[in-house]
C-alpha positions as CSV (number, residue, x, y, z in Angstrom):
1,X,11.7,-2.4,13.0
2,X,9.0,-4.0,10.3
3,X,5.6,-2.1,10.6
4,X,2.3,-2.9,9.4
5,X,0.8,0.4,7.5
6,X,-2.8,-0.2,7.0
7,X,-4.9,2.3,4.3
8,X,-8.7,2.9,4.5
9,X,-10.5,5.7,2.7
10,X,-14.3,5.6,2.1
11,X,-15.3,4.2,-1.2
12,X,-12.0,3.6,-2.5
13,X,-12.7,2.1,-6.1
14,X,-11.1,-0.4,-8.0
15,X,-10.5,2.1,-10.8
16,X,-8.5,5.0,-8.3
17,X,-6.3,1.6,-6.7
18,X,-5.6,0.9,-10.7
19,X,-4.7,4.5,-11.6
20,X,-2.5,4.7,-8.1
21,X,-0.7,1.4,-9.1
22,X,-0.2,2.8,-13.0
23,X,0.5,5.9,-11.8
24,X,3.2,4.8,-9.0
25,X,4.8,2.5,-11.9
26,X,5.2,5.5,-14.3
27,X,6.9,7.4,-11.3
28,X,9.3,4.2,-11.3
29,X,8.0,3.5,-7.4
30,X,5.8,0.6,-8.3
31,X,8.2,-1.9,-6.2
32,X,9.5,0.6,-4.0
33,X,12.7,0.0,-1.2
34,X,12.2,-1.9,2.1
35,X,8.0,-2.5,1.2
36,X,7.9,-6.4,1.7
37,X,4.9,-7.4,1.2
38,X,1.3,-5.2,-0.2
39,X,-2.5,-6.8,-0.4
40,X,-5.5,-5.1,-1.7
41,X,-8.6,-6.4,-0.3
42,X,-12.1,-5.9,0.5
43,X,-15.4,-4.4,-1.3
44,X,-15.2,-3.4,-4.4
45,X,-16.9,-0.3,-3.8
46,X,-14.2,0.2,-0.6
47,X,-11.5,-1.2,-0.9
48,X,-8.3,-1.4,1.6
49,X,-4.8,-1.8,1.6
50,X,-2.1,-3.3,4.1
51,X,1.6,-3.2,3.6
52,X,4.3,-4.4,5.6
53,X,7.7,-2.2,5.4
54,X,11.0,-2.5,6.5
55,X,10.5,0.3,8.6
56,X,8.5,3.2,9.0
57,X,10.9,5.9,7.8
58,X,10.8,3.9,4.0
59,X,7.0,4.2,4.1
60,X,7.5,7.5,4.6
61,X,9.8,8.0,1.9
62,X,7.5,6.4,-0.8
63,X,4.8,8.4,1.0
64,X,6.4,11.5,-0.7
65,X,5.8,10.0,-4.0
66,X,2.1,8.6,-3.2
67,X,0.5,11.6,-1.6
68,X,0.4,13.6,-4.6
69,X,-0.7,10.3,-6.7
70,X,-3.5,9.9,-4.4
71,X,-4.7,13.6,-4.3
72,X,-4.5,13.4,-7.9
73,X,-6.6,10.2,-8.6
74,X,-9.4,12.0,-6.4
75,X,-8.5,10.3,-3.1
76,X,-8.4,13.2,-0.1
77,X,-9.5,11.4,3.1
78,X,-7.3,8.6,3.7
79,X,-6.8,7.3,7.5
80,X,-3.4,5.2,7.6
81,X,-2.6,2.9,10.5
82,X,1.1,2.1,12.2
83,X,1.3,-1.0,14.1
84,X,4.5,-2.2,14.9
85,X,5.3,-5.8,13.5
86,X,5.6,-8.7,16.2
87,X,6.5,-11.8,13.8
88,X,6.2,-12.7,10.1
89,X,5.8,-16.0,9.2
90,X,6.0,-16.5,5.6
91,X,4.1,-19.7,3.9
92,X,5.8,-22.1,1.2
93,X,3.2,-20.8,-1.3
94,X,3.8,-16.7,-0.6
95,X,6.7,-17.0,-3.6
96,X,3.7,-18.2,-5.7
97,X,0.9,-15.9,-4.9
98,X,0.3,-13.4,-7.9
99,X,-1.5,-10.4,-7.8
């Protein structure tokens, strides 16, 4: 079953989400298996981040690879959210949204 994993962590910068993202490339997990969709929002000075996965188990399976990215960019506190996934409905312009 498709879950919603949401990501806070007080004053989650800009600069740590670009070192994660770098750093999770590097590590070859930048697109990693059964994440469908990712978004990175909020204030700049606290930023969040919402994925929808396949299923829990492959979040937890790229969690093996994150946690140690995150530690090592400096972020130590982070709360993360299951909610199981009722519907997607996926827009005509979703193919075209860049990030």
């Amino acid at each position: 079953m498709a879950v919603v994993v949401r990501f806070t962590n007080e004053g989650f910068t800009p600069d740590q989400y670009e070192q994660v993202k770098t750093k999770l490339e590097e590590a070859g997990a930048g697109t990693p298996p059964g994440r469908l969709y990712h978004v990175c929002f909020g204030d700049p000075n606290n930023l969040r981040v919402s994925d929808i996965w396949d299923s829990k188990e492959s979040f937890e399976r790229f969690g093996e690879t994150l946690r140690p990215i995150l530690e090592e960019v400096g972020v130590t506190n982070s709360n993360l959210e299951f909610f199981d996934v009722h519907n997607i409905i996926v827009g005509e312009s979703a193919a075209s949204a860049t990030s």
